[in-house]
N, CA, C and O atoms as CSV, one atom per row, in Angstrom:
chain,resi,resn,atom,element,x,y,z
A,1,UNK,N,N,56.258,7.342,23.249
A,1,UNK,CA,C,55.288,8.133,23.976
A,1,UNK,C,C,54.511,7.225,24.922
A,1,UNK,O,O,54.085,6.210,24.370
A,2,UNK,N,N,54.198,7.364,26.348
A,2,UNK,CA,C,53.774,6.713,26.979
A,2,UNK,C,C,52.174,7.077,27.161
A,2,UNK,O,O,51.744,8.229,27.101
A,3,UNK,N,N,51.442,6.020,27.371
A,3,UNK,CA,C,49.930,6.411,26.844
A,3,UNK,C,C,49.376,6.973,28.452
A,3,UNK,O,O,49.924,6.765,29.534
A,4,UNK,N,N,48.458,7.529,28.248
A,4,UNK,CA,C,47.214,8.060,29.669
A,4,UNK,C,C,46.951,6.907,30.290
A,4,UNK,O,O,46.136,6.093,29.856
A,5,UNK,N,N,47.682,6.742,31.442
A,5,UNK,CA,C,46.509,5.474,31.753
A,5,UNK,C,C,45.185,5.806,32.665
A,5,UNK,O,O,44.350,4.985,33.046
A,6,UNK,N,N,45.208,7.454,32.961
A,6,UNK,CA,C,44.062,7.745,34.117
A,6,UNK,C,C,42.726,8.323,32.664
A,6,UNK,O,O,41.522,8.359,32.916
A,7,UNK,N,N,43.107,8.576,31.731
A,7,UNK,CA,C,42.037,9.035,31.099
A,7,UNK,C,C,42.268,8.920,30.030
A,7,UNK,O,O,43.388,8.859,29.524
A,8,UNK,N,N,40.710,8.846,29.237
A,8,UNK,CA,C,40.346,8.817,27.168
A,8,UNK,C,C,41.027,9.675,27.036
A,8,UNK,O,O,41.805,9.836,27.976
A,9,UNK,N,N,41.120,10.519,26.049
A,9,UNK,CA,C,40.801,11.552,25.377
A,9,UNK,C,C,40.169,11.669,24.568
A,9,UNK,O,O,40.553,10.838,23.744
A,10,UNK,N,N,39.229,12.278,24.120
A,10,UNK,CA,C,37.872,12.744,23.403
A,10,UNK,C,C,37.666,14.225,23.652
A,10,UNK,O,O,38.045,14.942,24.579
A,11,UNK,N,N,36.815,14.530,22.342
A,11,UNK,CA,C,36.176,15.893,22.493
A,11,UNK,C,C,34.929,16.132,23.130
A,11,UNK,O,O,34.359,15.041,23.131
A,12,UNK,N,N,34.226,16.956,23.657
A,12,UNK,CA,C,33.101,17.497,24.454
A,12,UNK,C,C,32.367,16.372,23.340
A,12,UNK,O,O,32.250,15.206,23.716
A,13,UNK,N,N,31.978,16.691,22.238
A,13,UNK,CA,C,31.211,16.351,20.931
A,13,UNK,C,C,31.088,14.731,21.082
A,13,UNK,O,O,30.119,13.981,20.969
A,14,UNK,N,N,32.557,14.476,21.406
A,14,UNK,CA,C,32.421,13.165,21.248
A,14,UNK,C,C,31.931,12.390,22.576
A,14,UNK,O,O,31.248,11.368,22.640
A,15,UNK,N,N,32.269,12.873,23.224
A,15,UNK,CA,C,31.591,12.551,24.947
A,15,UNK,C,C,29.888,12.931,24.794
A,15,UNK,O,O,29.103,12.114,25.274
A,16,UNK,N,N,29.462,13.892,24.274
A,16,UNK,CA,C,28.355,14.185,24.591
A,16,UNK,C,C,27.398,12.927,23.724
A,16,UNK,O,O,26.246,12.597,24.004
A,17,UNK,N,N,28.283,12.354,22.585
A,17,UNK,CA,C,27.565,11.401,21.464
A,17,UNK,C,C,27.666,10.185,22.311
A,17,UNK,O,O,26.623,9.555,22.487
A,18,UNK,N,N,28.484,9.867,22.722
A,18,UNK,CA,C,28.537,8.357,23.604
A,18,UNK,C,C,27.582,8.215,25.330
A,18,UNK,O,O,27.221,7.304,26.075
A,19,UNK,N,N,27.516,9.638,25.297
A,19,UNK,CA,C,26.704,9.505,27.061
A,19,UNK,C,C,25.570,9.697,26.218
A,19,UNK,O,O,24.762,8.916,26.720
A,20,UNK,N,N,25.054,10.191,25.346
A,20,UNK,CA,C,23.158,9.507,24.293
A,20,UNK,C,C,23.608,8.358,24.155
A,20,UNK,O,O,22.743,7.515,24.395
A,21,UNK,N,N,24.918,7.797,23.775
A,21,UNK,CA,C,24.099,6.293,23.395
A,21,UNK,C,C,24.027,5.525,24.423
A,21,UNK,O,O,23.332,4.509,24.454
A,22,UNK,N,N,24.770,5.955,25.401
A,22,UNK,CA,C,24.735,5.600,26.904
A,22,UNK,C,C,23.763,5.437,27.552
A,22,UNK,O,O,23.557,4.498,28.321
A,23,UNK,N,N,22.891,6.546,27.257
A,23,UNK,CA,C,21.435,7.130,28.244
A,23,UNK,C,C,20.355,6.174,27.660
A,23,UNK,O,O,19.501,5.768,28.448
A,24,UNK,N,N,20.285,5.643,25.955
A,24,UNK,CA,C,19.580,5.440,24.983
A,24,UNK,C,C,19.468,3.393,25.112
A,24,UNK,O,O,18.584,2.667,24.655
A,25,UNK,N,N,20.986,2.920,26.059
A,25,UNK,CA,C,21.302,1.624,26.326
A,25,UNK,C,C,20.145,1.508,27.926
A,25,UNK,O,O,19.369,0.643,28.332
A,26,UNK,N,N,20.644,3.087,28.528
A,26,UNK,CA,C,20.236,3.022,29.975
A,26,UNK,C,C,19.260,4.017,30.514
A,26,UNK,O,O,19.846,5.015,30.935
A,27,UNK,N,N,17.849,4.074,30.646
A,27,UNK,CA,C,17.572,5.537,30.532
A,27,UNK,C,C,17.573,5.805,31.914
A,27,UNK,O,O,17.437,6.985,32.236
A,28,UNK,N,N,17.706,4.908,32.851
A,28,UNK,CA,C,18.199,4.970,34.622
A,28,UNK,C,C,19.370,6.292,34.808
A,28,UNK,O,O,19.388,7.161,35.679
A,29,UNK,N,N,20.388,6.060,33.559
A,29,UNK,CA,C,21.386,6.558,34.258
A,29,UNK,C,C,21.254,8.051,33.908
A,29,UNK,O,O,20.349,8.469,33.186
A,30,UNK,N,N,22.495,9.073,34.625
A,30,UNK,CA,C,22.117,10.118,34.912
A,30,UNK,C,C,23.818,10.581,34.430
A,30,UNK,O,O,24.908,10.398,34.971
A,31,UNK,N,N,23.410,11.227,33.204
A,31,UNK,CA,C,24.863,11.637,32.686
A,31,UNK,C,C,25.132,13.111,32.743
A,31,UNK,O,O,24.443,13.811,32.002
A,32,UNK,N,N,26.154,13.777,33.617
A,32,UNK,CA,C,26.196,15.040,33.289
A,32,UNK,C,C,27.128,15.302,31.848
A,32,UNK,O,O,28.152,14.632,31.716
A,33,UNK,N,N,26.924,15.827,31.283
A,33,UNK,CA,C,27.741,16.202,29.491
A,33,UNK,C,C,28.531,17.034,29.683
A,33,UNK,O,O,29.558,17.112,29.008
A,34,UNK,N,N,28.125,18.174,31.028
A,34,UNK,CA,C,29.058,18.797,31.282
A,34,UNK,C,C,30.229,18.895,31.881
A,34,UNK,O,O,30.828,19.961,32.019
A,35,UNK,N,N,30.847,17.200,32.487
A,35,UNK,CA,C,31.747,17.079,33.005
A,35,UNK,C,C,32.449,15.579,32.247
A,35,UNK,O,O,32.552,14.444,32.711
A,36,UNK,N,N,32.896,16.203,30.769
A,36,UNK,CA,C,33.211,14.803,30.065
A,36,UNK,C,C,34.290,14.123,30.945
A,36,UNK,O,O,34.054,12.928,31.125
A,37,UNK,N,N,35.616,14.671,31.643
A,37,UNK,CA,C,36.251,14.064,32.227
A,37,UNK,C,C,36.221,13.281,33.250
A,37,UNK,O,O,37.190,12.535,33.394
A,38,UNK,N,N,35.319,13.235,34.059
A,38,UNK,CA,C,34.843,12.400,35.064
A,38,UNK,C,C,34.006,11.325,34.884
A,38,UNK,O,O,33.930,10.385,35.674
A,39,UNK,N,N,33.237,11.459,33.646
A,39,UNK,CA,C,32.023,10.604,33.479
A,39,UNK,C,C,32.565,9.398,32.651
A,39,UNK,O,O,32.043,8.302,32.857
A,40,UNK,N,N,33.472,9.494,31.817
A,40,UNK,CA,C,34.022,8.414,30.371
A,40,UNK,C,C,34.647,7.364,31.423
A,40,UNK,O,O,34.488,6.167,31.187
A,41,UNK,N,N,35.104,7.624,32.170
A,41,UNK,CA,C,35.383,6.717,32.932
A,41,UNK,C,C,34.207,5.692,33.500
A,41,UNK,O,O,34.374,4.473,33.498
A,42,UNK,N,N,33.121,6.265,33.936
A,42,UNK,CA,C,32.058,5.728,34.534
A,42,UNK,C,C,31.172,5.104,32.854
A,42,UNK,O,O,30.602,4.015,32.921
A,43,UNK,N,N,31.159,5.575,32.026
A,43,UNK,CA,C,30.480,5.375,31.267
A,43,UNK,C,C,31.004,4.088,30.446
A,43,UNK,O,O,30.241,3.339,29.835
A,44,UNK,N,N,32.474,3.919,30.514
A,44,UNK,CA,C,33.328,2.479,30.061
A,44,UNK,C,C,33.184,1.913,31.100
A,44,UNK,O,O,33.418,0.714,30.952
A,45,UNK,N,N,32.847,2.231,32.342
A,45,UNK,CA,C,32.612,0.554,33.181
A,45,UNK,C,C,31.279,0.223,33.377
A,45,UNK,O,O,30.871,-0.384,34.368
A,46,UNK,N,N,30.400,0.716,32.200
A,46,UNK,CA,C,29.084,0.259,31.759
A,46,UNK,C,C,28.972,-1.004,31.376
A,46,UNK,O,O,28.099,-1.865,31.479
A,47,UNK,N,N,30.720,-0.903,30.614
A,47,UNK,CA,C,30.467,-2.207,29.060
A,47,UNK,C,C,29.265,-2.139,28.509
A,47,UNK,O,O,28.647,-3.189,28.334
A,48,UNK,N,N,28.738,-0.978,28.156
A,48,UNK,CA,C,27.953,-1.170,26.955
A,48,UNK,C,C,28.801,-1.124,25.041
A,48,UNK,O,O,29.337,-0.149,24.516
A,49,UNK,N,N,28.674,-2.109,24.625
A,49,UNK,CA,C,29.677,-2.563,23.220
A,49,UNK,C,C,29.734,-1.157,22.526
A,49,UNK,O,O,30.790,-0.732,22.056
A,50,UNK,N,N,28.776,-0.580,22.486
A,50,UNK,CA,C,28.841,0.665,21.227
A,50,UNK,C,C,30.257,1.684,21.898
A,50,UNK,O,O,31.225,2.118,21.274
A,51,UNK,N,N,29.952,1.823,23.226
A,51,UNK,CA,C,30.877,2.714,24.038
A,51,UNK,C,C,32.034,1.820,24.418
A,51,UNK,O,O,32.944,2.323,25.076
A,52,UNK,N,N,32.096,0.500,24.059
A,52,UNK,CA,C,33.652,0.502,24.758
A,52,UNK,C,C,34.238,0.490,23.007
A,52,UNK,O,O,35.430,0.503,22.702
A,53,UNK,N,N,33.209,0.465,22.125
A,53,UNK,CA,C,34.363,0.314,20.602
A,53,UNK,C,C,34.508,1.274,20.548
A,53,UNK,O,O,35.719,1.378,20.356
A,54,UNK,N,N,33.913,2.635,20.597
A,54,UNK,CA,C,34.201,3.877,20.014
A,54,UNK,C,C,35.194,4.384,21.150
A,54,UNK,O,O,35.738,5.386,20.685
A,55,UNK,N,N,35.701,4.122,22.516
A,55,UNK,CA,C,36.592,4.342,23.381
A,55,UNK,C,C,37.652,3.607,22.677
A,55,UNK,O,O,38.621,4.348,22.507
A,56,UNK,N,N,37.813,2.530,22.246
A,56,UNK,CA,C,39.131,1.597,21.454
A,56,UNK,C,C,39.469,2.561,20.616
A,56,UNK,O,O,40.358,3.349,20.937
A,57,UNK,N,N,38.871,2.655,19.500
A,57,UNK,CA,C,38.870,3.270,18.465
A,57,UNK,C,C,39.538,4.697,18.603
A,57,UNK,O,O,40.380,5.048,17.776
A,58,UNK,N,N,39.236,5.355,19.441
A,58,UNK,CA,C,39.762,6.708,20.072
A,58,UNK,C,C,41.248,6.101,20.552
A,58,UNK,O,O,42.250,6.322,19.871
A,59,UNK,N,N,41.293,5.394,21.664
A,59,UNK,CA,C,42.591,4.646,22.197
A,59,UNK,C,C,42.625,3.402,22.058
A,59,UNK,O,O,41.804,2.735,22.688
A,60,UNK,N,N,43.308,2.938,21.443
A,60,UNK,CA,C,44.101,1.010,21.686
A,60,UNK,C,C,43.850,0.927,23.117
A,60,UNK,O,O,43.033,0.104,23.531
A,61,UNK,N,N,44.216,1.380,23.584
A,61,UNK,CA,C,45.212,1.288,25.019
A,61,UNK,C,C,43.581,1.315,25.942
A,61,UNK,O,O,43.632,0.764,27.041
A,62,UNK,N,N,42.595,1.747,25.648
A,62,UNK,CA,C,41.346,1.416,26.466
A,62,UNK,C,C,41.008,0.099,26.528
A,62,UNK,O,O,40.246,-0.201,27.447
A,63,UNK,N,N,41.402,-0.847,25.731
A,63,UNK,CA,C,40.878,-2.434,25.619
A,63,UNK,C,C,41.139,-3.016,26.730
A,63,UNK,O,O,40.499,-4.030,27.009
A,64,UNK,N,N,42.212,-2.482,27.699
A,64,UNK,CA,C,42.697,-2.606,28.755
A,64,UNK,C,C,41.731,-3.000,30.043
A,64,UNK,O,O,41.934,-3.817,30.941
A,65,UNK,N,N,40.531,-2.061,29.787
A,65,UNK,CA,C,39.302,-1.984,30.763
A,65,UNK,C,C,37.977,-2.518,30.034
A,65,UNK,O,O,36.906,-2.195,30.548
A,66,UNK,N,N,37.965,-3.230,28.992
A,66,UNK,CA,C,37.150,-3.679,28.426
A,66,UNK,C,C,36.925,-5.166,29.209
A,66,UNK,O,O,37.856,-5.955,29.364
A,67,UNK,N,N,35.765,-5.382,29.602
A,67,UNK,CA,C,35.995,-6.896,30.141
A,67,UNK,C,C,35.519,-7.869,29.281
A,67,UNK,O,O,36.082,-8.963,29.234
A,68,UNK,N,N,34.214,-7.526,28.349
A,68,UNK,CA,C,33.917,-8.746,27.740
A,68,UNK,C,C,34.225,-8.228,26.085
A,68,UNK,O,O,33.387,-7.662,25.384
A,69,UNK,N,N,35.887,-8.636,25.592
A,69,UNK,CA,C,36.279,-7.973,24.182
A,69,UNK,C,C,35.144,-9.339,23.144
A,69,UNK,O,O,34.667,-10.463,23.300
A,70,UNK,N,N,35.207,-8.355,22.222
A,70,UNK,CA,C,34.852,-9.417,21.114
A,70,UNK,C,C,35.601,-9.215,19.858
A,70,UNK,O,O,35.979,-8.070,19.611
A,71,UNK,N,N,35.813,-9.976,19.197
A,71,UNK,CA,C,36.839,-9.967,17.707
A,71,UNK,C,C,36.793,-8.500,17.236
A,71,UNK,O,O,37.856,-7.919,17.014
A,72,UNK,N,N,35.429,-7.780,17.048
A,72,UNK,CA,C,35.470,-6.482,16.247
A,72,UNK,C,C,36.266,-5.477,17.415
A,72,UNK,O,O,37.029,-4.600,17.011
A,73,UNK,N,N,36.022,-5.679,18.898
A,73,UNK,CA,C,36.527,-4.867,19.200
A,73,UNK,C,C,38.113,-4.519,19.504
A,73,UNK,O,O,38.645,-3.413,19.593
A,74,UNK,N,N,38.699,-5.865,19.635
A,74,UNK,CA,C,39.932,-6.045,19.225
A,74,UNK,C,C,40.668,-5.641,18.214
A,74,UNK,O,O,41.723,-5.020,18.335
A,75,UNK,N,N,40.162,-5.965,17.197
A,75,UNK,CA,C,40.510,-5.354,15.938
A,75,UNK,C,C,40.639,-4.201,15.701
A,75,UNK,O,O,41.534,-3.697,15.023
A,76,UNK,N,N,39.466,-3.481,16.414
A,76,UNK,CA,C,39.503,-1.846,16.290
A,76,UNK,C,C,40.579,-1.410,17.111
A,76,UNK,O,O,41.162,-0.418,16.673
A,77,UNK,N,N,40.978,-1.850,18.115
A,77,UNK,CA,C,42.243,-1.608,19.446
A,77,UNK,C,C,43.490,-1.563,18.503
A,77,UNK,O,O,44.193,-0.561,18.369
A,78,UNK,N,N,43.707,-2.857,17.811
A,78,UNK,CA,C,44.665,-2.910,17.647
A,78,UNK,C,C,44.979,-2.135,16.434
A,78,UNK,O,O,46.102,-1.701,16.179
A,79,UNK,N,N,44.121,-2.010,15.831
A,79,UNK,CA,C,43.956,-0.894,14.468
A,79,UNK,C,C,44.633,0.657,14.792
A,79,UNK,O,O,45.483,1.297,14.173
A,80,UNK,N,N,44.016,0.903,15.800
A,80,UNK,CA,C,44.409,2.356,16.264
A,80,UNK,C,C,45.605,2.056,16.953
A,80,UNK,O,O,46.012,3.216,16.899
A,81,UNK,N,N,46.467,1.493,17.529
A,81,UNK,CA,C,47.281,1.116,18.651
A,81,UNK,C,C,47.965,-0.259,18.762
A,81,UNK,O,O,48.107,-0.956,19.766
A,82,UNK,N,N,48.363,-0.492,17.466
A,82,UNK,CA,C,48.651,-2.163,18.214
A,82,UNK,C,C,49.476,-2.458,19.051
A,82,UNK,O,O,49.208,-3.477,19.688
A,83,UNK,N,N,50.876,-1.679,19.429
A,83,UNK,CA,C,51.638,-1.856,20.229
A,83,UNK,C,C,50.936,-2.126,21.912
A,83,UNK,O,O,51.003,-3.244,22.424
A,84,UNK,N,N,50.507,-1.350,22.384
A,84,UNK,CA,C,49.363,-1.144,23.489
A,84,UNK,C,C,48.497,-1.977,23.485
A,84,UNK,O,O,48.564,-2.972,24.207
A,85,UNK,N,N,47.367,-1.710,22.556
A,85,UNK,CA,C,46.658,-3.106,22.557
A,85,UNK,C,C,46.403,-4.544,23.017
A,85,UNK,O,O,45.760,-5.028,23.948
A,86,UNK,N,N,47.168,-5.066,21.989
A,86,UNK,CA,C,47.940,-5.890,21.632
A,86,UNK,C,C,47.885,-6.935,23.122
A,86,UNK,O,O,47.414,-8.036,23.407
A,87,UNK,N,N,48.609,-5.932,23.774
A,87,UNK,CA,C,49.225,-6.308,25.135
A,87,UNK,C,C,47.912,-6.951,25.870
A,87,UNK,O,O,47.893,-8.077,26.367
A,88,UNK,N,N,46.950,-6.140,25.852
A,88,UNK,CA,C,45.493,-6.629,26.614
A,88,UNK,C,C,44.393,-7.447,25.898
A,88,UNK,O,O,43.408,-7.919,26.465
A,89,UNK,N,N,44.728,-7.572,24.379
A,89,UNK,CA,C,43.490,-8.725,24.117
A,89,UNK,C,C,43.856,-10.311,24.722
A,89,UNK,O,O,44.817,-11.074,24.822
A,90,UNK,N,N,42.897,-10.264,24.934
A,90,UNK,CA,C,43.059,-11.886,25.851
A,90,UNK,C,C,42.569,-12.948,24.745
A,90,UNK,O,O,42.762,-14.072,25.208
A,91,UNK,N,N,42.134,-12.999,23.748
A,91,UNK,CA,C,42.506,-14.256,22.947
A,91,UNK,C,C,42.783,-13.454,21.595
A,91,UNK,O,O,42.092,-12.774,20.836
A,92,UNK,N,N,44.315,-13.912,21.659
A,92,UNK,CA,C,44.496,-13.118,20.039
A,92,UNK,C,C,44.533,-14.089,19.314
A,92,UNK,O,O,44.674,-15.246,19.709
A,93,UNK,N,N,44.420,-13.757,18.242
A,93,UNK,CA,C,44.481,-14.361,16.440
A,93,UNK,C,C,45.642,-14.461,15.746
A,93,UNK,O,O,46.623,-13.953,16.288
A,94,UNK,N,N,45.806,-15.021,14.608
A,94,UNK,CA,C,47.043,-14.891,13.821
A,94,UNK,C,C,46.390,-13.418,12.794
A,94,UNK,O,O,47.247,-12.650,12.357
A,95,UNK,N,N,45.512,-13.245,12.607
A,95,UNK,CA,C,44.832,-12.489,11.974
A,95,UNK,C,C,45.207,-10.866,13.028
A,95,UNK,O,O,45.914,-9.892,12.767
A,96,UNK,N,N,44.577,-11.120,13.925
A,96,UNK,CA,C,44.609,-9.666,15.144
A,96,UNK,C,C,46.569,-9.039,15.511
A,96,UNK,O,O,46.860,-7.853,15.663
A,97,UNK,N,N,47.535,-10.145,15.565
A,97,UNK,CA,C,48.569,-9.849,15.563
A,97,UNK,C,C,49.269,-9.800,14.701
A,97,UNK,O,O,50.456,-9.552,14.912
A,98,UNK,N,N,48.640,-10.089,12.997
A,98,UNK,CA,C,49.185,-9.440,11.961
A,98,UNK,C,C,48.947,-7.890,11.870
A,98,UNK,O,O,49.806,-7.064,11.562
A,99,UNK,N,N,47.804,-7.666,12.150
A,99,UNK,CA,C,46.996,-5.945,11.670
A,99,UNK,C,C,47.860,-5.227,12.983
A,99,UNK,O,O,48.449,-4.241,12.541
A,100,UNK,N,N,48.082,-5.385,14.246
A,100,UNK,CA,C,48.958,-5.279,15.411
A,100,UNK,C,C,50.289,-4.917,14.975
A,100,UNK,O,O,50.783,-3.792,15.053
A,101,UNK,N,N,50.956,-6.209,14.399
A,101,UNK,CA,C,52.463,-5.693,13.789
A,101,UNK,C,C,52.744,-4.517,12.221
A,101,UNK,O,O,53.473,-3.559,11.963
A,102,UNK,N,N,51.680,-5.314,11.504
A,102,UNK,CA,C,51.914,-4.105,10.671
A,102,UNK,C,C,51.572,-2.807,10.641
A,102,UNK,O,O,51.739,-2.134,9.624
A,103,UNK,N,N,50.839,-2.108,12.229
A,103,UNK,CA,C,49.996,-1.073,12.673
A,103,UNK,C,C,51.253,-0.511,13.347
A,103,UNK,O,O,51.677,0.634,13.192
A,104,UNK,N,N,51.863,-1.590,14.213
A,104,UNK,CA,C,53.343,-0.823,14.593
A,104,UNK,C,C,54.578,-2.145,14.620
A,104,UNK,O,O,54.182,-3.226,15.057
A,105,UNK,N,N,55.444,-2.083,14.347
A,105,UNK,CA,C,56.215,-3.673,14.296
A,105,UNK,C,C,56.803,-3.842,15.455
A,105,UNK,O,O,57.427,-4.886,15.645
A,106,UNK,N,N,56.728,-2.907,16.405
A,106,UNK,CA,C,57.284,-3.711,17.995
A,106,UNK,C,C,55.953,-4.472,18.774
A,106,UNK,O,O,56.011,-5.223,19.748
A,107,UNK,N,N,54.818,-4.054,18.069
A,107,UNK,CA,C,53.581,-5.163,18.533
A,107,UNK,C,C,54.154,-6.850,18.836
A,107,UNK,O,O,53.491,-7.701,19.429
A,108,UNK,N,N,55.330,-7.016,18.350
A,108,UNK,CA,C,55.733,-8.254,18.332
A,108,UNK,C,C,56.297,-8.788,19.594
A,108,UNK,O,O,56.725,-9.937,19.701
A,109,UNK,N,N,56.284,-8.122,20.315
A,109,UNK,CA,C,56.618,-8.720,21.489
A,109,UNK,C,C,55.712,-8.757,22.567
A,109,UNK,O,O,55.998,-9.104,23.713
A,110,UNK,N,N,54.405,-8.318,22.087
A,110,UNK,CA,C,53.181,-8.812,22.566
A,110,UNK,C,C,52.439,-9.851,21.877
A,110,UNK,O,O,51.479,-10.247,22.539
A,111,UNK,N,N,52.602,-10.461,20.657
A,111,UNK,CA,C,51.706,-11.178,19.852
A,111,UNK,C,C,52.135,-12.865,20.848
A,111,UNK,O,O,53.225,-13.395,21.060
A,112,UNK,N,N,50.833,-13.240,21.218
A,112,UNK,CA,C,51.541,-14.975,21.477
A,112,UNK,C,C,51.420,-16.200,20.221
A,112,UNK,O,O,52.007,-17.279,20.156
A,113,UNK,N,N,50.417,-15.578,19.263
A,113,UNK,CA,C,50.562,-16.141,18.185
A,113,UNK,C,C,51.450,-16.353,16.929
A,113,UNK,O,O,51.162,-16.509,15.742
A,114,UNK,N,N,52.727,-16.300,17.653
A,114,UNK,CA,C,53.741,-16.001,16.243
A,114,UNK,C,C,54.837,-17.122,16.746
A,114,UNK,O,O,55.378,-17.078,17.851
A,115,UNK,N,N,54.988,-17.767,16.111
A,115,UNK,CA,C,55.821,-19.142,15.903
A,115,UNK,C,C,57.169,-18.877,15.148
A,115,UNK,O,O,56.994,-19.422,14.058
A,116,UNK,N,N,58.305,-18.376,15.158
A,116,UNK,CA,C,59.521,-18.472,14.942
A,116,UNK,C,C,59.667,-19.888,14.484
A,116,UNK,O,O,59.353,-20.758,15.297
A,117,UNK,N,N,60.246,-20.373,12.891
A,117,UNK,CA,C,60.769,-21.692,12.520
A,117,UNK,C,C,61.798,-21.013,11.655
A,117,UNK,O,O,61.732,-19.880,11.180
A,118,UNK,N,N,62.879,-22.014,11.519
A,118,UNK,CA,C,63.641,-22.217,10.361
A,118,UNK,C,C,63.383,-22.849,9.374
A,118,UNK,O,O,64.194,-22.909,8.449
């Protein structure tokens, strides 16, 4: 299955919970609730941490647009998605591309941490 790359997916509910914590990071900004599809986009190139984990968490495949990842949020990417993921954390672990492969086992041809020996 090939993932969205133009949009999340989320429910109204769940859009409406992340543009409060949005508003609650920023009280400048100006969120309409009533147009979740246009705004999640704008609201992940906030990089505010609470909203880009709970966007991972929803999709792997959002870590993609995450610019400053940190270990938890990686983890959560690859948790939901490791194949996808995987692909976009920029410093992986032996730890992050284990939970990756055993989340899906073709993650492996994204992991750079895996050493083949005899």
């Amino acid at each position: 299955m090939e993932p969205n790359t133009n949009k999340i997916k989320m429910t109204v509910a769940e859009f409406k919970k992340l543009a409060k914590m949005a508003y609650a990071n920023n009280p400048d900004i100006v969120v309409n609730t009533n147009d979740p599809c246009g705004w999640i986009n704008k609201l992940l190139t906030m990089q505010i941490p609470e909203i880009c984990m709970a966007a991972v968490q929803k999709d792997g495949y959002a870590l993609q647009y995450v610019k400053h990842q940190t270990p938890e949020i990686c983890m959560a990417a690859v948790k939901q998605n490791g194949y996808y993921a995987l692909k976009y954390v920029k410093e992986q672990t032996p730890g992050l591309c284990m939970v990756a492969i055993n989340q899906n086992p073709h993650s492996i041809v994204y992991a750079k941490c895996i050493e083949i020996v005899n």
